[in-house]
CHARMM-style PDB file with segment names, atoms N, HN, CA, C and O in Angstrom:
ATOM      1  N   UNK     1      -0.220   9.611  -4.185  1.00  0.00      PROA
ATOM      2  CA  UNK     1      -1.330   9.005  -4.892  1.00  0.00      PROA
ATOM      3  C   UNK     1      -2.221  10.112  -5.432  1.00  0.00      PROA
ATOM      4  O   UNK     1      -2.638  10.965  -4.648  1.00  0.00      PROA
ATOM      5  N   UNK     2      -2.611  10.163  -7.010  1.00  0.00      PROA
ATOM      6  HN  UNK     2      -2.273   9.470  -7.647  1.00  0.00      PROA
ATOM      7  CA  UNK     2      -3.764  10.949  -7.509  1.00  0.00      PROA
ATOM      8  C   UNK     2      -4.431  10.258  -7.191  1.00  0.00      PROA
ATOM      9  O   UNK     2      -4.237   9.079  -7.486  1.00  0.00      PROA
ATOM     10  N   UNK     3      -5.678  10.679  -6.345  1.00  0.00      PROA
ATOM     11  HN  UNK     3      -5.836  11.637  -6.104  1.00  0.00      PROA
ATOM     12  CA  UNK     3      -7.034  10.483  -6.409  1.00  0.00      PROA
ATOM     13  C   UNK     3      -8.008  10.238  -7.799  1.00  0.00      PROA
ATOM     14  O   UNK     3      -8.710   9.247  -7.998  1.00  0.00      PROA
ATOM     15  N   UNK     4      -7.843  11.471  -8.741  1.00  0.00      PROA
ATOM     16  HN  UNK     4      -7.273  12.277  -8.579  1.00  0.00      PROA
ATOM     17  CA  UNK     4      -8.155  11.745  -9.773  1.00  0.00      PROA
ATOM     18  C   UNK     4      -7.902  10.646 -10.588  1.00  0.00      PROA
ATOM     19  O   UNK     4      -8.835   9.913 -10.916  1.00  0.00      PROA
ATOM     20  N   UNK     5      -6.387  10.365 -11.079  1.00  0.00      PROA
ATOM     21  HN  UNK     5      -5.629  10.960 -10.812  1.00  0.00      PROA
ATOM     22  CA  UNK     5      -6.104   9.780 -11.577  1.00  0.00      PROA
ATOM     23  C   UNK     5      -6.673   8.302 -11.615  1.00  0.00      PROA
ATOM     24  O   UNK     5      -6.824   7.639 -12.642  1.00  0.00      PROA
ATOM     25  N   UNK     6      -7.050   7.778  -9.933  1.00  0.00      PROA
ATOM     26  HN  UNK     6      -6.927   8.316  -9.099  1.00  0.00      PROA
ATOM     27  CA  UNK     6      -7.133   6.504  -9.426  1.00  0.00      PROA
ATOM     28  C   UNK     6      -8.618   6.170 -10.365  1.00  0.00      PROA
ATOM     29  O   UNK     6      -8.983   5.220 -11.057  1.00  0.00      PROA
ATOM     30  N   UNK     7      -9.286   7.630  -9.934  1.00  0.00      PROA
ATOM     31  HN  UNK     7      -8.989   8.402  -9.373  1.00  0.00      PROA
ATOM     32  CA  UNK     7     -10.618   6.946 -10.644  1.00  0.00      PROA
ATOM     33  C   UNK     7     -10.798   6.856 -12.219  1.00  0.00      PROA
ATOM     34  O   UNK     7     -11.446   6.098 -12.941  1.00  0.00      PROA
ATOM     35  N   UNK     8      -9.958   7.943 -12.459  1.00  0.00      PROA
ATOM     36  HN  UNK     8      -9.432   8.558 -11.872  1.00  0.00      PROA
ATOM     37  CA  UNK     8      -9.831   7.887 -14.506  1.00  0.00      PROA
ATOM     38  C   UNK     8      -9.454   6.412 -14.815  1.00  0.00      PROA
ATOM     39  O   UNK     8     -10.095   5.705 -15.593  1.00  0.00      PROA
ATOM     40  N   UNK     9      -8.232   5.975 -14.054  1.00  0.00      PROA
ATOM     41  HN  UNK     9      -7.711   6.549 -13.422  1.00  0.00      PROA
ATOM     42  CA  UNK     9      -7.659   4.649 -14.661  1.00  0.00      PROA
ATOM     43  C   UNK     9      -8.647   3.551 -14.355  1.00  0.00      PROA
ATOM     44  O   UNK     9      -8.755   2.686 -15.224  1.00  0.00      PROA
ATOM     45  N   UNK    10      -9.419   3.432 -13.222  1.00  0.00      PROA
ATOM     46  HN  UNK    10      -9.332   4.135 -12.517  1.00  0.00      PROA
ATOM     47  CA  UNK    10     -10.351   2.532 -13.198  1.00  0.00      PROA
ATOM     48  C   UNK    10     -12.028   2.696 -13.483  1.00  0.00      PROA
ATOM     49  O   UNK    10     -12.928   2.121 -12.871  1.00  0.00      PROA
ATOM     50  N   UNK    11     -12.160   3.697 -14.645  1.00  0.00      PROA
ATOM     51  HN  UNK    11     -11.429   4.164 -15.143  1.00  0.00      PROA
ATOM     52  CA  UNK    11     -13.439   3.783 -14.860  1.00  0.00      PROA
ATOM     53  C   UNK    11     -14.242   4.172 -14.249  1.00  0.00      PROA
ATOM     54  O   UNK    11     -15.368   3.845 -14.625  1.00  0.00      PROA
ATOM     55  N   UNK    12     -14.146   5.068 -12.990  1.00  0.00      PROA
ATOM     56  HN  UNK    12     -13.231   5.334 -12.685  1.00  0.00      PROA
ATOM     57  CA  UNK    12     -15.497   4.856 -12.018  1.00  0.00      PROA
ATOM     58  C   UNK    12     -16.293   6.081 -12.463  1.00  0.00      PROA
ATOM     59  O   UNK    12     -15.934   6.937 -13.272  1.00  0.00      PROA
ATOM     60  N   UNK    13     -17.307   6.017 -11.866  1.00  0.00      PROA
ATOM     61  HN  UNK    13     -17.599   5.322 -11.209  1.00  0.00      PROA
ATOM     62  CA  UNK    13     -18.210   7.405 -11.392  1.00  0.00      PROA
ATOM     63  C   UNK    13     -18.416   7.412 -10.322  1.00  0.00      PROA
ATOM     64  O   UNK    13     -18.844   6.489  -9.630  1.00  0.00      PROA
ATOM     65  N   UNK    14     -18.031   8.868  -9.914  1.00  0.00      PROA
ATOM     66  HN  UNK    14     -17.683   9.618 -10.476  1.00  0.00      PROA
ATOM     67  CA  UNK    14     -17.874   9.065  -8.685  1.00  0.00      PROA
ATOM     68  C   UNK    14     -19.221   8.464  -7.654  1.00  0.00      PROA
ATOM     69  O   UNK    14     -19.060   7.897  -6.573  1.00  0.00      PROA
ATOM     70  N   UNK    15     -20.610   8.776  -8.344  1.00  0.00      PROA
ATOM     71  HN  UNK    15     -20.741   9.237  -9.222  1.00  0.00      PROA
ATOM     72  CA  UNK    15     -21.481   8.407  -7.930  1.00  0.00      PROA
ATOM     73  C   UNK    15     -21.933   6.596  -7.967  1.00  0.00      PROA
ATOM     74  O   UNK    15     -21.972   6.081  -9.085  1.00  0.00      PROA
ATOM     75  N   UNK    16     -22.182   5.910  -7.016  1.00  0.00      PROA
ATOM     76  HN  UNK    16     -22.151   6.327  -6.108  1.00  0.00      PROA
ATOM     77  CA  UNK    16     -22.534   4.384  -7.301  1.00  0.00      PROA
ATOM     78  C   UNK    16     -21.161   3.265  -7.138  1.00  0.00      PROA
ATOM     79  O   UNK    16     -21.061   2.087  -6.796  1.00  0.00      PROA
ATOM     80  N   UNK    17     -20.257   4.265  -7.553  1.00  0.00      PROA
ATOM     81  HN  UNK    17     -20.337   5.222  -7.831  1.00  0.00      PROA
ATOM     82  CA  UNK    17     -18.568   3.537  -7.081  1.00  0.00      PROA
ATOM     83  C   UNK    17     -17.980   3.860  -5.813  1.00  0.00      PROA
ATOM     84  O   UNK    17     -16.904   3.407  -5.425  1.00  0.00      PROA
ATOM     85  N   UNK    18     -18.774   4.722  -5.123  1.00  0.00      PROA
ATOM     86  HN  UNK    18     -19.648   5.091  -5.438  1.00  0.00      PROA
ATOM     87  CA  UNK    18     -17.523   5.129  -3.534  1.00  0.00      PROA
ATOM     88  C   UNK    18     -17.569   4.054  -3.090  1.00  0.00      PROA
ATOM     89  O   UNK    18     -16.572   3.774  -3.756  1.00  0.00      PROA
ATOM     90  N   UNK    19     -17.847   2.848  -2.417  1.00  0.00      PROA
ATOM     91  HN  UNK    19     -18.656   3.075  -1.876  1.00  0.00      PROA
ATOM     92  CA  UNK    19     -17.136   1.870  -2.044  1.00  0.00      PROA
ATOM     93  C   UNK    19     -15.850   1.064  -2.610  1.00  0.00      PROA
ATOM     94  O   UNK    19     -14.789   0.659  -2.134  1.00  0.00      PROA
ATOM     95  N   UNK    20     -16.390   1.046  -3.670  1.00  0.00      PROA
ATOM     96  HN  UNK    20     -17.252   1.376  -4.056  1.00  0.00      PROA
ATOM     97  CA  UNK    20     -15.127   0.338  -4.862  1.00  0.00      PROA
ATOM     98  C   UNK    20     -13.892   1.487  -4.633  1.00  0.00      PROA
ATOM     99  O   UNK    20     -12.752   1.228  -4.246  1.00  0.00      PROA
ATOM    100  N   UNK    21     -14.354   2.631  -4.929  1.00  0.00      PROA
ATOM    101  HN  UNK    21     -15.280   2.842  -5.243  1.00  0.00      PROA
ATOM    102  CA  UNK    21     -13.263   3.536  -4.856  1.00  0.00      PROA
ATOM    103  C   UNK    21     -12.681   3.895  -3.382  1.00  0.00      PROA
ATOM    104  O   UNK    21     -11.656   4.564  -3.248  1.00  0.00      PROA
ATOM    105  N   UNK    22     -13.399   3.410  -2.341  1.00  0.00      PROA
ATOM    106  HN  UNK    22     -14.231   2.867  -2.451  1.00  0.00      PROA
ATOM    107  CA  UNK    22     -12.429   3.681  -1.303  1.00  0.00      PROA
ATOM    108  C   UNK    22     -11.892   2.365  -1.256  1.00  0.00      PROA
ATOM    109  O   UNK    22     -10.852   2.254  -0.607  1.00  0.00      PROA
ATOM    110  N   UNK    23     -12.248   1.574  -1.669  1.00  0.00      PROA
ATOM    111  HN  UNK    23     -13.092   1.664  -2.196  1.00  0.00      PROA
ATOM    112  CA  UNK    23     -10.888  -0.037  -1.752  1.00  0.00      PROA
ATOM    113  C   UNK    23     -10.288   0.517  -2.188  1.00  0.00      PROA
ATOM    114  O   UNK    23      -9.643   1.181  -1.377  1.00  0.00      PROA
ATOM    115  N   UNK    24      -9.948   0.771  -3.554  1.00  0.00      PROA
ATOM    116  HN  UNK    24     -10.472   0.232  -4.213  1.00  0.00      PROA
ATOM    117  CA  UNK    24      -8.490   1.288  -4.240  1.00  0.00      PROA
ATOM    118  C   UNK    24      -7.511   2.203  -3.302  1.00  0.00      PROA
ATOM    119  O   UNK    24      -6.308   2.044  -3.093  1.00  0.00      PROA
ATOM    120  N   UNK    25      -8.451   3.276  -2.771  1.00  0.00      PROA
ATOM    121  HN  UNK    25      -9.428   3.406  -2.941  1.00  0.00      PROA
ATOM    122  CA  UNK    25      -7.552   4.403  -1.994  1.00  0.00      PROA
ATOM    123  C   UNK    25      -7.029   3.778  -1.069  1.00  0.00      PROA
ATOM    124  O   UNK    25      -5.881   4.149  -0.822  1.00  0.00      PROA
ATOM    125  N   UNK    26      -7.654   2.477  -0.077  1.00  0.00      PROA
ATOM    126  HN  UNK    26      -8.586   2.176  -0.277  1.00  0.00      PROA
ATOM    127  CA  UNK    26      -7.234   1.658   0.842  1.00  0.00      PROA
ATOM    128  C   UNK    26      -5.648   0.893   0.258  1.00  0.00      PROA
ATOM    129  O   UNK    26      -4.460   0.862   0.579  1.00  0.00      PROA
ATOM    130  N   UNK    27      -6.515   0.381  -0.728  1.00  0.00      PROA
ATOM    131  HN  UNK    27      -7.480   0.407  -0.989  1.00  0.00      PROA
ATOM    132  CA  UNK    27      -5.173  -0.568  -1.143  1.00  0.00      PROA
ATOM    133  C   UNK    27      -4.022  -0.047  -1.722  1.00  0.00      PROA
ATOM    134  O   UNK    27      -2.931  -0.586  -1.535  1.00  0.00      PROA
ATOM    135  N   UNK    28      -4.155   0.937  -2.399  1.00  0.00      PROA
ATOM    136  HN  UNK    28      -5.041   1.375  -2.551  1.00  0.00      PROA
ATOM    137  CA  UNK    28      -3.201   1.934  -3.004  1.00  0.00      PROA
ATOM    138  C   UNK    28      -2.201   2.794  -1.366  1.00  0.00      PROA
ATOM    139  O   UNK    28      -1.360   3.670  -1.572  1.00  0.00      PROA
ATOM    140  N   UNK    29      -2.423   2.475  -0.407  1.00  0.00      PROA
ATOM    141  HN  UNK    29      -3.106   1.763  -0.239  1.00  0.00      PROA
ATOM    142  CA  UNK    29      -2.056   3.809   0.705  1.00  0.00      PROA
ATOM    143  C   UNK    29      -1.682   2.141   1.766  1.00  0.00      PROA
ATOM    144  O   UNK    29      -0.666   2.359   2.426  1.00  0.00      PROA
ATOM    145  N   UNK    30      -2.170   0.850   2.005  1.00  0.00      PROA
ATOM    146  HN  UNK    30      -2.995   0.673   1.470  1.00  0.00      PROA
ATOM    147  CA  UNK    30      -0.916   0.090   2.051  1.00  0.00      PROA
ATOM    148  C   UNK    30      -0.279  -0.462   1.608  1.00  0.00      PROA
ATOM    149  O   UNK    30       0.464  -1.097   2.357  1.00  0.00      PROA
ATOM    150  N   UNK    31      -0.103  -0.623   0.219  1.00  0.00      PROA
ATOM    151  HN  UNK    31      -0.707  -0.107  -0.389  1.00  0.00      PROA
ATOM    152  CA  UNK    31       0.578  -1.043  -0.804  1.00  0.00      PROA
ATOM    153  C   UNK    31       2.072   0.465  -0.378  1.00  0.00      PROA
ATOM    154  O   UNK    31       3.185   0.203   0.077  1.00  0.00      PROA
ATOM    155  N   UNK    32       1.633   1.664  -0.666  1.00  0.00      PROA
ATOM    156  HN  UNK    32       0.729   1.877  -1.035  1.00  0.00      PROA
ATOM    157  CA  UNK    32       2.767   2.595   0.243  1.00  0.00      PROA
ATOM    158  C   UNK    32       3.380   2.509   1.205  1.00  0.00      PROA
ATOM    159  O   UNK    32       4.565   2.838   1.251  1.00  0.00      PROA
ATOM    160  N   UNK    33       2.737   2.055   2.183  1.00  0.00      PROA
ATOM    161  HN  UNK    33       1.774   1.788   2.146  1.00  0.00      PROA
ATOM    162  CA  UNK    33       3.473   1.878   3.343  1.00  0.00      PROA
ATOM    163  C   UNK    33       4.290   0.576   3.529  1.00  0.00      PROA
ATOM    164  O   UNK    33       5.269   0.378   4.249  1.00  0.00      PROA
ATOM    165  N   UNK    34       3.652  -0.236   2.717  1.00  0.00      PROA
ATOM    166  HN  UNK    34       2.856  -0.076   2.132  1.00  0.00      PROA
ATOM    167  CA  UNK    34       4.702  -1.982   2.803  1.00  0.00      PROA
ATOM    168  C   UNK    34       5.831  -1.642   2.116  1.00  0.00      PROA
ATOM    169  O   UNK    34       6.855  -2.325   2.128  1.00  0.00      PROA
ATOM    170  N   UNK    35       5.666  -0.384   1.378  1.00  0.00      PROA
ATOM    171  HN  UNK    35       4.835   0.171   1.368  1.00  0.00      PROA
ATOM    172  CA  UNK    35       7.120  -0.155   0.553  1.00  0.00      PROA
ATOM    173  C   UNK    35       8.123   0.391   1.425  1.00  0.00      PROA
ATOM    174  O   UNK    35       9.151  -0.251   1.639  1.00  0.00      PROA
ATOM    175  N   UNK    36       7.916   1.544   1.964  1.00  0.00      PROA
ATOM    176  HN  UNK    36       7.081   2.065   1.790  1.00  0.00      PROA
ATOM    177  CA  UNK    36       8.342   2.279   2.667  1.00  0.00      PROA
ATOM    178  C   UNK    36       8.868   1.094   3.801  1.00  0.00      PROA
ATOM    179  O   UNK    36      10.074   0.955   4.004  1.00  0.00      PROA
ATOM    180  N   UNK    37       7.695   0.131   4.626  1.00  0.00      PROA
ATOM    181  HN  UNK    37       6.715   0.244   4.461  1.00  0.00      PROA
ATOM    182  CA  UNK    37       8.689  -0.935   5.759  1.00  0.00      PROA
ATOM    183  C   UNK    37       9.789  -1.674   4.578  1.00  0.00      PROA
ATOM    184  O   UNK    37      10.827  -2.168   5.019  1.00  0.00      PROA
ATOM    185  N   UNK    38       9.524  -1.721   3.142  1.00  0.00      PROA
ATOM    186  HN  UNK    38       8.681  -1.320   2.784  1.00  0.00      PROA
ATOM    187  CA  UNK    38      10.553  -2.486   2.926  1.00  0.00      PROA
ATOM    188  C   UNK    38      11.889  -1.238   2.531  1.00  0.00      PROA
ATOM    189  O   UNK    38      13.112  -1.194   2.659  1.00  0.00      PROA
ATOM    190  N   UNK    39      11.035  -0.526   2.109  1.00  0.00      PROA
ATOM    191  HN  UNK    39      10.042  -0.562   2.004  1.00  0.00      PROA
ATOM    192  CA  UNK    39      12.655   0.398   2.204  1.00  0.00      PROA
ATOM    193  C   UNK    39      13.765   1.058   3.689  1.00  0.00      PROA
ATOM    194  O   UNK    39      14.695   1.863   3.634  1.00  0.00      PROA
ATOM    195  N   UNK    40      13.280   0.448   4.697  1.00  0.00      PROA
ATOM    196  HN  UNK    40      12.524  -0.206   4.742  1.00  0.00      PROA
ATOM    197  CA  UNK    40      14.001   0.642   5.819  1.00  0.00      PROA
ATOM    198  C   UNK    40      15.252   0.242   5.837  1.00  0.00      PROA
ATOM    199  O   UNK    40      16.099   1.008   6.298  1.00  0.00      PROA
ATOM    200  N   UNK    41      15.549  -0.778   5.442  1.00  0.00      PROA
ATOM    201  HN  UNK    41      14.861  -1.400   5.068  1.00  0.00      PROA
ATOM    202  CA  UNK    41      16.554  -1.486   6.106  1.00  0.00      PROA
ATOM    203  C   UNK    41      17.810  -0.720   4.781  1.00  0.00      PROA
ATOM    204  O   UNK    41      19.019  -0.586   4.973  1.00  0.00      PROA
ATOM    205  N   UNK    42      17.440  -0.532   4.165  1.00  0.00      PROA
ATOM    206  HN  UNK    42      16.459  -0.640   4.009  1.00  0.00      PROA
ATOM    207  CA  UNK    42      18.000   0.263   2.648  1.00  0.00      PROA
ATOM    208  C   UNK    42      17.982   1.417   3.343  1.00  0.00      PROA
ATOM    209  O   UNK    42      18.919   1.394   4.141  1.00  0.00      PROA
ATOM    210  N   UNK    43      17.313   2.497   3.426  1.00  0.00      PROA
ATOM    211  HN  UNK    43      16.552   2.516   2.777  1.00  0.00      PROA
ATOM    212  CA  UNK    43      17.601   3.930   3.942  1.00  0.00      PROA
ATOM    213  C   UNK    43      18.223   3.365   5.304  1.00  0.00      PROA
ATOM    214  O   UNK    43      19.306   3.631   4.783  1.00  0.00      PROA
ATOM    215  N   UNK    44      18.509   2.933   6.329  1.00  0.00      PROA
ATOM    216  HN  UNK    44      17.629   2.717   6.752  1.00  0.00      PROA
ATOM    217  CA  UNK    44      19.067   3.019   7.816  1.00  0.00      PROA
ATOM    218  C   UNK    44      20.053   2.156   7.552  1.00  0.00      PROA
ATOM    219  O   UNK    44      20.403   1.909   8.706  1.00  0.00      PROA
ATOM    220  N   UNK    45      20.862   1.420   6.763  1.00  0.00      PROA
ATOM    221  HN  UNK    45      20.577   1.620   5.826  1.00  0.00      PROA
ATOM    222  CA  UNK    45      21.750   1.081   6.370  1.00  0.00      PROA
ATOM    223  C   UNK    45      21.846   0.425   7.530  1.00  0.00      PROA
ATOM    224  O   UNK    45      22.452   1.094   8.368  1.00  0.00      PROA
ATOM    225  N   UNK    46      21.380  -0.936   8.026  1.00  0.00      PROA
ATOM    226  HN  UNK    46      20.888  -1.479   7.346  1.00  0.00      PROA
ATOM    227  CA  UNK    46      21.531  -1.195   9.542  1.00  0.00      PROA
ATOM    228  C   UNK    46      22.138  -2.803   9.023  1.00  0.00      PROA
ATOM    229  O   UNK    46      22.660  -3.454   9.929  1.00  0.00      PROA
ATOM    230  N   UNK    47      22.096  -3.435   7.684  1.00  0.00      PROA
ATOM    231  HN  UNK    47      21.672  -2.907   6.948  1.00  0.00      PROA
ATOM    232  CA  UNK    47      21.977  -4.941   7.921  1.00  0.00      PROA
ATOM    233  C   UNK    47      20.877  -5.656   7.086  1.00  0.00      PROA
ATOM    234  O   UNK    47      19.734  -5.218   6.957  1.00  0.00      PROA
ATOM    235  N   UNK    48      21.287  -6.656   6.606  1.00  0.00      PROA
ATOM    236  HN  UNK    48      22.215  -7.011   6.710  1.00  0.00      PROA
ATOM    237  CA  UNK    48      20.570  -8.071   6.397  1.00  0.00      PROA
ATOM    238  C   UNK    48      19.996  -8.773   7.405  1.00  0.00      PROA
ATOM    239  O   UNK    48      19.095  -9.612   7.402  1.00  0.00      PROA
ATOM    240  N   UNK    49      20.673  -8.288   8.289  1.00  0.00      PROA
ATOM    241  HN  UNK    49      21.404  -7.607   8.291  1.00  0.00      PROA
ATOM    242  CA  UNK    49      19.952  -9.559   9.695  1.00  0.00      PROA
ATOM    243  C   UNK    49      18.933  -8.617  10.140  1.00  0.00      PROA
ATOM    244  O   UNK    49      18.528  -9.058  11.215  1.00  0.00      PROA
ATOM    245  N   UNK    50      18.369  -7.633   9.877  1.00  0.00      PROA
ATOM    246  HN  UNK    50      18.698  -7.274   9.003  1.00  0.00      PROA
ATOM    247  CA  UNK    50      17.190  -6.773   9.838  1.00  0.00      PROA
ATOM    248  C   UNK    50      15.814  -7.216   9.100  1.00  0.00      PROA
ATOM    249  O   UNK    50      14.646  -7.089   9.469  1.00  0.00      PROA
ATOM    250  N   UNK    51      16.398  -7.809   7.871  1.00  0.00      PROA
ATOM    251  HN  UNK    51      17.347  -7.912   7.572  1.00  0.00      PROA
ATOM    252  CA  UNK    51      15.513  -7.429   7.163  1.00  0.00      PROA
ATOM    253  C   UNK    51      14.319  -8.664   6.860  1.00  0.00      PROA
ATOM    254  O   UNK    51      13.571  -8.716   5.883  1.00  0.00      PROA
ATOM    255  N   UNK    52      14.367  -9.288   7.606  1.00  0.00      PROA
ATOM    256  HN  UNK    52      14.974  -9.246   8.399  1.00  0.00      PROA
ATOM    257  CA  UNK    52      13.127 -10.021   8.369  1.00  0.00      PROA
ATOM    258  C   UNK    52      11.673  -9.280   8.753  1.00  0.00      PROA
ATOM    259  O   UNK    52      10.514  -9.413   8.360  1.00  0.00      PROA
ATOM    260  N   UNK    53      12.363  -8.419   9.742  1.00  0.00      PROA
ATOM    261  HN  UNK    53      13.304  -8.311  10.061  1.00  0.00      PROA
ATOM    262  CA  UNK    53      11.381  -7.476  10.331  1.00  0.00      PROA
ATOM    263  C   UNK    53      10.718  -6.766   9.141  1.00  0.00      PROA
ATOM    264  O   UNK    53       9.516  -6.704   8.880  1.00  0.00      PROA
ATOM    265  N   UNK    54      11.929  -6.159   8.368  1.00  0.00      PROA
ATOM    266  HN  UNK    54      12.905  -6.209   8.579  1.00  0.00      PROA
ATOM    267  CA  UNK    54      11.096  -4.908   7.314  1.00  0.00      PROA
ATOM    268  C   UNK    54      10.417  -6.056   6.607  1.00  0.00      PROA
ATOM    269  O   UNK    54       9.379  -5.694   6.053  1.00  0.00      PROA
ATOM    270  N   UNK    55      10.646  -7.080   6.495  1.00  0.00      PROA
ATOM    271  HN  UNK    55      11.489  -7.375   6.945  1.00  0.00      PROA
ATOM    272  CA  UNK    55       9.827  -7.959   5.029  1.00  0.00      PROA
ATOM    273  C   UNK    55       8.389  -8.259   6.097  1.00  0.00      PROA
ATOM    274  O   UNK    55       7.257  -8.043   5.664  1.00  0.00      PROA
ATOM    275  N   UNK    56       8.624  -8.770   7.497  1.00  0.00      PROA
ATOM    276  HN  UNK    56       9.543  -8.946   7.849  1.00  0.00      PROA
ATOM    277  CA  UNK    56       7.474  -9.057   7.821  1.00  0.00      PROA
ATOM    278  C   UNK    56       6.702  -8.050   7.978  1.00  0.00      PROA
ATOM    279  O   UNK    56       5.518  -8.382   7.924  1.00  0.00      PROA
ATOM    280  N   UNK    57       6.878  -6.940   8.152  1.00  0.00      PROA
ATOM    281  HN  UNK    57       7.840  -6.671   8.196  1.00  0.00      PROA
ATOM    282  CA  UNK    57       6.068  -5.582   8.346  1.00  0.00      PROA
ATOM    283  C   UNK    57       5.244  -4.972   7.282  1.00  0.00      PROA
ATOM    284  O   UNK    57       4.430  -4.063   7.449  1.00  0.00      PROA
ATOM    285  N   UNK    58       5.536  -5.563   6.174  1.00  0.00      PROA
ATOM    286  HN  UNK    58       6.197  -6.301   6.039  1.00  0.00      PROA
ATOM    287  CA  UNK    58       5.397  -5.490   4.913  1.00  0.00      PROA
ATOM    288  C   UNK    58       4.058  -6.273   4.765  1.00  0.00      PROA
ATOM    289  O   UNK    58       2.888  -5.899   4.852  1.00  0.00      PROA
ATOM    290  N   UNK    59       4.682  -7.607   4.487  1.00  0.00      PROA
ATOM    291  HN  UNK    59       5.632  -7.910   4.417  1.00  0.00      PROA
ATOM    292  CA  UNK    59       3.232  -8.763   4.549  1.00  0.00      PROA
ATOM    293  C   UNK    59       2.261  -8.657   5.482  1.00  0.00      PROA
ATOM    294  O   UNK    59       1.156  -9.180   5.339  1.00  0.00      PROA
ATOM    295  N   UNK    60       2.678  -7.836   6.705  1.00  0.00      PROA
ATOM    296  HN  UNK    60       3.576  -7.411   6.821  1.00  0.00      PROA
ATOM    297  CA  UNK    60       1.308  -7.905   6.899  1.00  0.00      PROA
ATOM    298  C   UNK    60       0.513  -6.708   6.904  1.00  0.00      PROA
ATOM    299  O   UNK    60      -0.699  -6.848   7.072  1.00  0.00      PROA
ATOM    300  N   UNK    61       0.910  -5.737   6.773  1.00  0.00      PROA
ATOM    301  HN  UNK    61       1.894  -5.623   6.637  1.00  0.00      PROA
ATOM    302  CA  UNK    61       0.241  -4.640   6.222  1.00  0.00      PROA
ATOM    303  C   UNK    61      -0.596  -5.217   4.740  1.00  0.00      PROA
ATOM    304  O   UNK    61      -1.816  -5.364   4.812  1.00  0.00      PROA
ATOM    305  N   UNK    62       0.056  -5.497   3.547  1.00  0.00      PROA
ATOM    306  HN  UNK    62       1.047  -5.377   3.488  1.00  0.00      PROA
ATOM    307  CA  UNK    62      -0.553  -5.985   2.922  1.00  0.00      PROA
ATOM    308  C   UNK    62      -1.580  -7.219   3.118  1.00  0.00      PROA
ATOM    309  O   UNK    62      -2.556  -7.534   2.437  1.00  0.00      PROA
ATOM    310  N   UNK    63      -1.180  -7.652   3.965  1.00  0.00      PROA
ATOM    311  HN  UNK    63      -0.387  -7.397   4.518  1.00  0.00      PROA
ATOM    312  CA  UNK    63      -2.500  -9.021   4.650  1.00  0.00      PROA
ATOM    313  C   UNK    63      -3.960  -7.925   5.140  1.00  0.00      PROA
ATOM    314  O   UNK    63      -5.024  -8.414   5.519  1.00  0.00      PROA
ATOM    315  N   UNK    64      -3.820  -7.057   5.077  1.00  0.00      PROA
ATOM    316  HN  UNK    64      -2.955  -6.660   4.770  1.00  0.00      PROA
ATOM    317  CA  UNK    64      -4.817  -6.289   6.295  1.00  0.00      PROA
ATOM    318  C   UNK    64      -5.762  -6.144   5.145  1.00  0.00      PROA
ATOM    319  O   UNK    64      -6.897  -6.290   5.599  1.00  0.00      PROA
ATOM    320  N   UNK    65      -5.806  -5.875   3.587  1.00  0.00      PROA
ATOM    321  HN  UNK    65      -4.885  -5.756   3.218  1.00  0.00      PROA
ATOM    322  CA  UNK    65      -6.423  -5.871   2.867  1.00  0.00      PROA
ATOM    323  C   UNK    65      -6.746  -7.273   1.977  1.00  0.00      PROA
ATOM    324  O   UNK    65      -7.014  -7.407   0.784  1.00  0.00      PROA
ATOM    325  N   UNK    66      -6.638  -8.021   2.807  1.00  0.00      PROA
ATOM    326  HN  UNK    66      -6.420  -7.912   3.777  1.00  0.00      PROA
ATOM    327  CA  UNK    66      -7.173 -10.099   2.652  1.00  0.00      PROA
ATOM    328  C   UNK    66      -8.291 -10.448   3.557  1.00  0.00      PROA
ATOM    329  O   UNK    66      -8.760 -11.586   3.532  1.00  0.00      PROA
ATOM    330  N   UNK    67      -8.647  -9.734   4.183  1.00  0.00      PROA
ATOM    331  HN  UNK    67      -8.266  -8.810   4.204  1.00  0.00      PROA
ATOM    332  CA  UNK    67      -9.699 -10.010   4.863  1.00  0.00      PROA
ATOM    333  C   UNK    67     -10.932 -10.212   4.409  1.00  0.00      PROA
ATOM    334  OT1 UNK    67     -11.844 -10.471   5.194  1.00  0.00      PROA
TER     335      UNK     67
END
């Protein structure tokens, strides 16, 4: 993740936006990691009957930013 980038694409200033901008960095960093649980079962070559787990590991990482 650019940092830099995060704030160019969404307009901010650094000053008056750090809350807004640490949502993005939040949501941007588990939006990564739900990828990564879904790319498990793909890199460990283990099965379909796996991939429950990686999908649920997923949703709820992304649930954590629904609150």
């Amino acid at each position: 993740m650019n940092v830099f980038k995060l704030i160019e694409d969404n307009k901010l200033q650094l000053h008056g936006d750090i809350e807004y901008f640490a949502h993005l960095v939040a949501e941007a960093e588990r939006e990564a990691c739900a990828k990564v649980c879904e790319g498990m079962i793909v890199s460990m070559d283990i099965g379909s009957e796996f991939s429950w787990a990686s999908q649920s590991c997923a949703t709820a990482i992304r649930a954590r930013g629904e609150k």
